[in-house]
C-alpha positions in Angstrom: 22.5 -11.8 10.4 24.0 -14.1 12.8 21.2 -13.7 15.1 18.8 -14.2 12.3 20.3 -17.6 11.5 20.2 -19.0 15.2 16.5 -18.6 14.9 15.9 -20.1 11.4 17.9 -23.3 13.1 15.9 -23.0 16.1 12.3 -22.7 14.0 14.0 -25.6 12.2 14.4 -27.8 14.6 10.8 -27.4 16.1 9.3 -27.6 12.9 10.2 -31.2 13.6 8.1 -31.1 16.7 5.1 -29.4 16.0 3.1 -29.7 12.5 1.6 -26.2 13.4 5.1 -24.7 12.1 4.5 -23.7 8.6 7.0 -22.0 6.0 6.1 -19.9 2.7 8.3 -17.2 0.8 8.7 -15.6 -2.3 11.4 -14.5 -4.8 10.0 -11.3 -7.5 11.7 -9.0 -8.9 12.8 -7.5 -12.4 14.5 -5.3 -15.2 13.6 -2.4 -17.6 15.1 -0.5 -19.7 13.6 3.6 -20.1 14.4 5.7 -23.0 13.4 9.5 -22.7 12.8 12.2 -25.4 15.8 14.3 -23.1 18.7 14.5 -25.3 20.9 14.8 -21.1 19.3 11.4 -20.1 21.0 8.6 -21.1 19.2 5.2 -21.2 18.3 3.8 -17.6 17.9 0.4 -16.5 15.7 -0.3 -14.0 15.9 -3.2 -11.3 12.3 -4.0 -10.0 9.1 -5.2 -10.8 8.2 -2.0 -13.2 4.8 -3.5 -14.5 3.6 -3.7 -10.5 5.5 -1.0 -8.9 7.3 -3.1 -6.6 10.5 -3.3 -5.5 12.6 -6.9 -6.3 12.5 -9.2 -3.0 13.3 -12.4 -1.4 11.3 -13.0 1.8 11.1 -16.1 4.0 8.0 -16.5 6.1 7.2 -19.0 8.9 4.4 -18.9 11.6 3.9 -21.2 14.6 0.7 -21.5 16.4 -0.1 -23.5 19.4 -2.0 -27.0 19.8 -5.5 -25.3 21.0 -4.9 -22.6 18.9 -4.7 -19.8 21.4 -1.0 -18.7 21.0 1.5 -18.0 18.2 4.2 -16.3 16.6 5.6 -15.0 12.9 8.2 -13.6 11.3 9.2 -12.5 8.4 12.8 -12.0 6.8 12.7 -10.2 4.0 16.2 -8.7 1.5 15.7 -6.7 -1.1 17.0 -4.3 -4.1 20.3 -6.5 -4.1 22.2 -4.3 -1.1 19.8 -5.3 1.3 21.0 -8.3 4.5 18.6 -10.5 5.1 16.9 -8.5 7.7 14.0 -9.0 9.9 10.6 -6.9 8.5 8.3 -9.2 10.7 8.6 -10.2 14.4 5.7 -10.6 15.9 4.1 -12.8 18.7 0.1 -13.5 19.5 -2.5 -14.7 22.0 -6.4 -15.0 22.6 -8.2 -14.9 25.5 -12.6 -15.4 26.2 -12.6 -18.4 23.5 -11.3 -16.0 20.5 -12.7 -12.7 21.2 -9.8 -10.9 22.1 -6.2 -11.2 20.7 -3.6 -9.1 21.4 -0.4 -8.9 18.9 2.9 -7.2 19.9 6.3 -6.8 18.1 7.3 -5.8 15.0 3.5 -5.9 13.1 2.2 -6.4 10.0 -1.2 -7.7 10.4 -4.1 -5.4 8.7 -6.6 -8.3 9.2 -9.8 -6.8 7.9 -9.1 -3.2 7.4 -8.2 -2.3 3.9 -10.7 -0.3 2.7 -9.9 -1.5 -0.9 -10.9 1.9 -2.9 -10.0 4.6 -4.4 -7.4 5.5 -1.7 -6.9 1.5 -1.1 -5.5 1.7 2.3 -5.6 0.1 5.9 -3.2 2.9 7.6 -1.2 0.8 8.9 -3.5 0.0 11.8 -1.9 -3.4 11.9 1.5 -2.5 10.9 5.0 -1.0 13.3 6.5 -1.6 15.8 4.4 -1.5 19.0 1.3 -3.4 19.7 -2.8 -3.8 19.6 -5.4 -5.4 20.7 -8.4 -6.6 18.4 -11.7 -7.2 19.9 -14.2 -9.2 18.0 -17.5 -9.5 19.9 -19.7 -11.1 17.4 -19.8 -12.6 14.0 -18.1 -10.0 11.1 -17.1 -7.3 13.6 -13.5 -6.4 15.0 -12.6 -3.7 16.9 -9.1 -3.1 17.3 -7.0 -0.2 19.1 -3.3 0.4 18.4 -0.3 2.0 19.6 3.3 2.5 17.7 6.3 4.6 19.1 8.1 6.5 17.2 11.2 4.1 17.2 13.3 6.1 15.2 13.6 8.6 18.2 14.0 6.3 20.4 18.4 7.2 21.8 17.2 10.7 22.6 13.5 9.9 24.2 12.8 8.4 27.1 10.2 5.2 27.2 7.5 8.6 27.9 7.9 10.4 25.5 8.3 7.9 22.8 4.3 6.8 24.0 3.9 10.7 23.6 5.2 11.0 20.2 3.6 7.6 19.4 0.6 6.9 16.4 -2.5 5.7 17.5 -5.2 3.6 15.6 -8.8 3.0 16.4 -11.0 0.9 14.6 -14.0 -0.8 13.6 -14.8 -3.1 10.3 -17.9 -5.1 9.8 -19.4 -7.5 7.7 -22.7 -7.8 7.0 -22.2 -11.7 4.6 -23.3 -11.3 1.0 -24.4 -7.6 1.6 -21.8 -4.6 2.8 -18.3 -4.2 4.8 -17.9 -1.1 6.7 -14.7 0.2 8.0 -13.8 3.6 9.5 -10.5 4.4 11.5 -9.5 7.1 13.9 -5.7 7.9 13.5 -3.9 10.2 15.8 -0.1 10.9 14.8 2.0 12.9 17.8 5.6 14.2 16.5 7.7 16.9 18.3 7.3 18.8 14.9 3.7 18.2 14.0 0.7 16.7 15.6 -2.2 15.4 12.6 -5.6 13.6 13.4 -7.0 11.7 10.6 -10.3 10.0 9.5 -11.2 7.0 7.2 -14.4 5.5 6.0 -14.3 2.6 3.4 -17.7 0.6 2.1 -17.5 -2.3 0.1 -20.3 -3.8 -1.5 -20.9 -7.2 -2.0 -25.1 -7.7 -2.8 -24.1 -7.3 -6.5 -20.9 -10.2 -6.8 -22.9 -12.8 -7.6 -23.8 -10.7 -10.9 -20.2 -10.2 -12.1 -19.4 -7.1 -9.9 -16.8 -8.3 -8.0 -15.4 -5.0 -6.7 -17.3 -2.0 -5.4 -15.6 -0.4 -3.0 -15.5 3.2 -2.2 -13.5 5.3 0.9 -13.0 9.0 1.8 -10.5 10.2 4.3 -10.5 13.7 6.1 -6.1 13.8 6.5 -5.1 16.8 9.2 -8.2 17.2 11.5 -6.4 19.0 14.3 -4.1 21.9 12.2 -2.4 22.0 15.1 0.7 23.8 14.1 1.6 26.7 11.2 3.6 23.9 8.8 0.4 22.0 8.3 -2.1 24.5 8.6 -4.7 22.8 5.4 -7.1 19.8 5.5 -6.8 16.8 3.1 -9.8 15.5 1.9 -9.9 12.3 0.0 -12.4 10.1 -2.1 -11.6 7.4 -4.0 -13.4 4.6 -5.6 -12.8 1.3 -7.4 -14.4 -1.2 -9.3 -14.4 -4.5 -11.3 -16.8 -6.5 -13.3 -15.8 -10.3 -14.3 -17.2 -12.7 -17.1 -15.9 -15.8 -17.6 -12.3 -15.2 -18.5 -12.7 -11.7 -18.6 -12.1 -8.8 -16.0 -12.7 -4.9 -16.4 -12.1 -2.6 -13.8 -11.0 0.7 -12.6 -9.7 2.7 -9.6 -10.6 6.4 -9.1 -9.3 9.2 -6.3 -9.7 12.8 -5.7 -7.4 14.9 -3.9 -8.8 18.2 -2.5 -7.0 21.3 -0.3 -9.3 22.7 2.1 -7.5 26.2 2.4 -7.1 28.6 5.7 -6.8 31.0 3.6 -7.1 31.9 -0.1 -5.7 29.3 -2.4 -2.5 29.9 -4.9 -3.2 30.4 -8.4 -1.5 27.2 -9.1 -3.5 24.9 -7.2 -5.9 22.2 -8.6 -7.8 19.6 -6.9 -5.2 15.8 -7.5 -7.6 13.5 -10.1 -6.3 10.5 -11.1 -7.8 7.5 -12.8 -6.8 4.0 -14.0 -8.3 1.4 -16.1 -7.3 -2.2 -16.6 -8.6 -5.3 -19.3 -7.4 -8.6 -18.5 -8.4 -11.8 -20.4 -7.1 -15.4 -18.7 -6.0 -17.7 -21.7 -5.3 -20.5 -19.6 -1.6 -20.1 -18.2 -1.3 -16.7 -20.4 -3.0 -13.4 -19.3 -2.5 -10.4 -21.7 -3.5 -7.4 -19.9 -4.0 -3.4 -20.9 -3.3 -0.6 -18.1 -4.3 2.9 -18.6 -4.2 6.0 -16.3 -3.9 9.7 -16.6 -3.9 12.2 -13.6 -4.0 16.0 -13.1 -2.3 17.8 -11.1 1.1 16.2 -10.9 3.3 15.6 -14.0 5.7 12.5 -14.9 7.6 12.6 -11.5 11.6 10.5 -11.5 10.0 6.9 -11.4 10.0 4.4 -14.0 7.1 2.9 -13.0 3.8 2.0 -15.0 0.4 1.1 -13.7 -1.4 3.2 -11.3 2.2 4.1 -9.6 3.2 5.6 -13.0 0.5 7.9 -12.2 3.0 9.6 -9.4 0.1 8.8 -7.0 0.5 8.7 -3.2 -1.4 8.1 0.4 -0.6 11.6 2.3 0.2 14.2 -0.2 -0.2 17.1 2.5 3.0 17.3 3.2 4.3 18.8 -0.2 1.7 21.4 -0.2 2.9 24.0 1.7 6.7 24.2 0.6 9.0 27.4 1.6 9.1 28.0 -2.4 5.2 28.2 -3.2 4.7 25.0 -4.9 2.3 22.7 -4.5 3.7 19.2 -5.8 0.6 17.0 -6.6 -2.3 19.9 -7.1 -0.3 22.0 -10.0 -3.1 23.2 -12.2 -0.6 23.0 -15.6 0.1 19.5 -14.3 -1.1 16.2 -16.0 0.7 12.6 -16.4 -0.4 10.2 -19.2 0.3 6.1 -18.4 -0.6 3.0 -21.2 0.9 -0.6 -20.5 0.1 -3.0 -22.2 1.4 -6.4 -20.5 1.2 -10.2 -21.0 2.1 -12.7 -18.1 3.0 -16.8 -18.4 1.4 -18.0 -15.2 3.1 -21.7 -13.9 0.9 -23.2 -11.8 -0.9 -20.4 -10.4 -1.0 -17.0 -10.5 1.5 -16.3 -7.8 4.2 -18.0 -10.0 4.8 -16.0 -13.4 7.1 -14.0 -16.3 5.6 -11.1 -17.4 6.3 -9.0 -20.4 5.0 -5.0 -20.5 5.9 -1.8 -22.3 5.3 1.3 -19.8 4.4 4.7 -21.4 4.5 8.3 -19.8 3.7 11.1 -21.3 3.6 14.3 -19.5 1.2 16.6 -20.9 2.0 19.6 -18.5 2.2 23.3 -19.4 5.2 24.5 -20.1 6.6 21.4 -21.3 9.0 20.1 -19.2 12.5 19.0 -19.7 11.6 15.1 -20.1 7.9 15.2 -21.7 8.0 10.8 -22.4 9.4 8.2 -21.1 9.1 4.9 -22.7 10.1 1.5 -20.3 10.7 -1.9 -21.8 10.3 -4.6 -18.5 10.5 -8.2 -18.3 9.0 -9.2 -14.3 8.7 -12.3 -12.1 7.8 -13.8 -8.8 8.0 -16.9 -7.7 5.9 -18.0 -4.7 7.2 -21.1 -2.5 
């Protein structure tokens, strides 16, 4: 913490110096109150932003970039869920070279740039993001092509500097934009552990010919997770396709995001398995500084899960559910055939100033439709949220 001062007074002081030091931050968080139909389970009270699925946090950016613009640095410290120090999340230091065409970022990342496919599975993989390094390559107009390398860090007092490279992820690249038409995006991602080694695939399209007609959003992505089955515990391919869409009018915005989880088997499947659907709608209407909104989801193959939250979270959806599917007891958490989750929230937010500064008012439903019933079939979430940006 100490340490984390000295450089806020050093940033400071420069700011002084050079105009090219900029600060931001934000300040969101929340409370709800859950009430289930479980006669054991008492009444919870929640402590985050329950309408968005986010956990409560204050961050403090700044950035610093150079006169000529070849050179800079950002960091970000971020404290959250109350217990939290005020600890570094960002550290991270840039440079160009050949007018622009090459940068190369290293530290502690968190720069996805233009890689989010922005479907169904809504995801950049972190090709941006750890603690390592890449290098991003942008040759012409609308393309980058970046490469990138993270150790695994966390095993970093028993490895030595070659095997954490070994047991490293890699990212490889490529997103381009064709103005007014298409973005195309696809990643290679290699993950080495001692335990497991997995070699992944994305592809995300986003279309833009048809914005200028109200369809703001028309993305879809599909992702191949475990290419390599190179050991016994993760012996199955993931397949993923998601889609998501949105179509404005004046005030008015309607949209929806879509994903399909499928099990490519080695061998036969269990009679519990089911492919992972999941859907969620939204309605939003901008009344000036007051936005009522309606959220609605339901998925099969996974039931109401432990989390309060509404939304498409409520859903109990996640990026890599591969792991869970091969458990010592025969479950498969996620693709359970007698498995399905039901999620309404209505919502209405007070907006100040813009649409990063707000109070917002929901009522989260669940209802687990699974078969048998479970223990805890509803769950019913009263939530004030917030967040302040500065």
């Amino acid at each position: 913490m100490k340490k984390a001062l000295v450089v806020l007074l050093i940033l400071a002081v420069a700011g002084g110096a050079f105009a090219q030091l900029t600060f931001s931050g934000h300040l969101r968080g929340g409370i709800g109150l859950s009430l289930n139909d479980n006669d054991n389970q008492d009444p919870a009270l929640t402590t985050y932003m329950v309408g968005d699925g986010l956990i409560q946090r204050f961050e403090l950016q700044g950035s610093y970039t150079n006169d000529d613009g070849t050179a800079g640095a950002r960091f970000v410290f971020r404290g959250q869920d109350f217990h939290t120090a005020l600890v570094t999340q960002v550290a991270e230091a840039w440079f160009k070279a050949l007018d622009g065409m090459i940068t190369i970022y290293g530290g502690r990342l968190d720069s996805a740039g233009p890689f989010g496919t922005g479907g169904g599975i809504d995801s950049s993989w972190d090709i941006g993001a750890g603690s390592g390094m890449f290098i991003n390559v942008a040759p012409i107009a609308g393309l980058d092509i970046r490469a990138s390398v993270f150790p695994n860090t966390r095993a970093a007092v028993s490895y030595s500097a070659a095997q954490l490279m070994e047991n490293a992820r890699y990212n490889f690249g490529f997103a381009y934009t064709a103005p007014g038409l298409v973005t195309v995006i696809a990643q290679l991602r290699q993950s080495n552990g001692a335990v497991y080694d997995m070699t992944d695939v994305l592809l995300g399209i986003k279309v833009l010919a048809l914005q200028s007609m109200g369809l703001t959003t028309l993305n879809v992505d599909a992702a191949i997770l475990n290419l390599q089955k190179s050991t016994e515990w993760q012996e199955n391919m993931l397949v993923q396709i998601g889609q998501q869409i949105a179509f404005t009018s004046g005030d008015l915005t309607i949209g929806g995001r879509f994903r399909q989880q499928l099990i490519l088997w080695e061998g036969d499947a269990p009679d519990s398995y089911t492919p992972d659907l999941a859907f969620a709608v939204w309605f939003q209407y901008v009344m000036g500084n007051i936005v009522p909104r309606l959220d609605a989801g339901f998925g099969m193959g996974r039931g109401l899960g432990t989390d309060f939250r509404g939304n498409w979270d409520g859903i109990g959806k996640s990026e890599r559910a591969l792991g869970s599917t091969t458990l010592a007891n025969g479950t498969i958490t996620g693709f359970d055939k007698d498995a399905k989750n039901l999620v309404i929230q209505p919502s209405v937010a007070f907006r100040f100033a813009n649409a990063n500064r707000y109070i917002k008012l929901g009522f989260a439903f669940q209802k687990d439709l699974s078969d048998p019933e479970p223990a805890t079939t509803m769950r019913s979430t009263i939530f004030v949220d917030y967040r302040v940006n500065f």
